[in-house]
N, C-alpha and C positions, 0 to 999 in steps of 0.2 A: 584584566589587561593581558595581551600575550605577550611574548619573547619576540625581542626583535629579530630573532631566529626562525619562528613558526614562519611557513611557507603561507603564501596567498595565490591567488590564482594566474595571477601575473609574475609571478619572479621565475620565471623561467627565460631560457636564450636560444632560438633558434640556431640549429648546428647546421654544414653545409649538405647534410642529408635530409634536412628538413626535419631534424625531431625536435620537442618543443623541450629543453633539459632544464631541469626542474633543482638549479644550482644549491638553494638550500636545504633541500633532501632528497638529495642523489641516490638511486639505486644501481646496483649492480646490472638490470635488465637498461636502464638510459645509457650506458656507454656503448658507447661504436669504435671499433678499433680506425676506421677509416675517416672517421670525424676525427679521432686524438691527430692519427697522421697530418691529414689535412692541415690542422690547425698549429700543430707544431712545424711543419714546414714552411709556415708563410709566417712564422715569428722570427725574427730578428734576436739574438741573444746581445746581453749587454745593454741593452733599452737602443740598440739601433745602432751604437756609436764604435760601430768596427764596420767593416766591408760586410753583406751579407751573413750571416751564418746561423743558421737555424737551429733553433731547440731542436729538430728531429735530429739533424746531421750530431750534435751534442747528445742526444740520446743515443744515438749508435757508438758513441767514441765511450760513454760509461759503459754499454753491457760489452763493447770488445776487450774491456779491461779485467772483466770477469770470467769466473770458472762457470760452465756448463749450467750448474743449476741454479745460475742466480741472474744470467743474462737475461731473461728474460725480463724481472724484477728491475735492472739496468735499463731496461730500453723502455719501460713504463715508469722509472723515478719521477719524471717531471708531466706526467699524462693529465693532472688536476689542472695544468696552466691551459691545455685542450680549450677549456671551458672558461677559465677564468684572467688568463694572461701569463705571460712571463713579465715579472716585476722585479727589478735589481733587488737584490737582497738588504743592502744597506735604507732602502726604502720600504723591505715587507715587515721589517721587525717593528715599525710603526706602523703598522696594519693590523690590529689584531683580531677585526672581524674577518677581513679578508682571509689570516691563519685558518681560522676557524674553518671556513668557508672552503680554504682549499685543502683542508685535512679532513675534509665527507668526503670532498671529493675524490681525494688518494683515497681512503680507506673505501669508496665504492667500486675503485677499481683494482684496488686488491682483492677485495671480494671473487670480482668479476673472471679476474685471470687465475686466483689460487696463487699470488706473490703476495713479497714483505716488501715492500719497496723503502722500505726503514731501515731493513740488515745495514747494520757495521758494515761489511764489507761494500754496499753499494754505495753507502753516503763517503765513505773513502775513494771508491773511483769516480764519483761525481766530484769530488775536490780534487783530485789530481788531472780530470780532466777540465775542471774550472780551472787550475793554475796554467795547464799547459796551450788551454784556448788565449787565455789571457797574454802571457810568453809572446804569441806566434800574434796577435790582432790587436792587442793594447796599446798605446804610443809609451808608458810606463814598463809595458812588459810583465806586470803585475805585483810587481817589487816595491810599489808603495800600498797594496792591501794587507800584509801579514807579516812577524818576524821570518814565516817558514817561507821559501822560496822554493821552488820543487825544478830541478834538471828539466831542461824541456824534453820529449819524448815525442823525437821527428816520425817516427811510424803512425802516431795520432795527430800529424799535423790537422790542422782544419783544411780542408779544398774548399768551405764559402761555397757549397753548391746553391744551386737556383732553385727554389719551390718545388717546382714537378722533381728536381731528380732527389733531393730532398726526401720528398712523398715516397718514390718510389726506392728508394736505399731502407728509408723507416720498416717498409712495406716488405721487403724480400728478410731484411732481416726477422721482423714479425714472423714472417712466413715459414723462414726454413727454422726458427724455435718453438714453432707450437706447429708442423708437420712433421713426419714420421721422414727421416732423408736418412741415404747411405751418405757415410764420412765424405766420398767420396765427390757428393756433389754436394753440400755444406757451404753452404757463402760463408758459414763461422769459418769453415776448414780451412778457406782460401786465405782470411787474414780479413782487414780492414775495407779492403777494396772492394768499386761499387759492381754488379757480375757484367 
């Protein structure tokens, strides 16, 4: 008998580049940076029930919150959902194939890029940017999910961009962290804002 885990020739999901991604044994060489983008920009965070606002745009707001060499590990935290979805949290912790399922995934794409997308430090700015998306889009304000309640922090507001500019903020950010740039033209250097 195999492991409801062992792969078959069919569990794979066609990405918008046409590759056939092979979700329960992910390798480093099946990720596409532009498939993650893609996919993260046309997700809806919160399972839809806020105005627009995209895991990528939410990916750019964790690595702006980080030092230099962890941004990068920030703006890939949530890259497994690419393939598999963004699922409210209080719904994935009874999921625990799905866990499984999306921790090859992260772990294929830490491979891939040489991050930890695990550090302390980033699963910290992905909950300080969960509280403060929550603040600014939630009709609660996010005041009935936790004792902690975090200062909202307006320089991370969310703008709820649209798909393409979404794609395209993921993408420049991408860009100028794993290209060789002077300070000087740095989308990090600039702050938050899309160039």
């Amino acid at each position: 008998m195999t492991s409801k885990y062992e792969p078959t020739a069919t569990d794979w999901i066609e990405t918008v580049s046409g590759k056939h991604f092979p979700f329960l044994d992910p390798q480093s060489d099946d990720i596409d940076i532009k498939d993650i983008a893609f996919s993260l920009a046309n997700q809806c965070r919160f399972n839809g029930h806020v105005p627009f606002f995209s895991v990528a745009e939410h990916s750019v707001a964790v690595a702006a919150r980080l030092p230099a060499h962890l941004q990068l590990a920030g703006l890939l935290h949530d890259a497994a959902e690419a393939y598999v979805s963004d699922i409210p949290s209080p719904v994935k912790r009874y999921l625990p194939d799905y866990k499984v399922i999306e921790n090859k995934i992260q772990a294929a794409v830490n491979a891939k890029f040489g991050i930890d997308s695990y550090d302390a430090a980033v699963k910290d700015a992905d909950a300080k940017a969960v509280s403060n998306e929550a603040y600014y889009l939630i009709k609660s304000k996010g005041k009935d999910w936790s004792p902690v309640f975090f200062t909202p922090e307006p320089k991370y507001q969310p703008r709820c961009l649209n798909p393409m500019d979404s794609f395209k903020l993921f993408m420049t950010w991408y860009t100028d962290l794993t290209t060789e740039k002077t300070a000087a033209t740095s989308l990090i250097e600039r702050g938050f804002q899309m160039p």
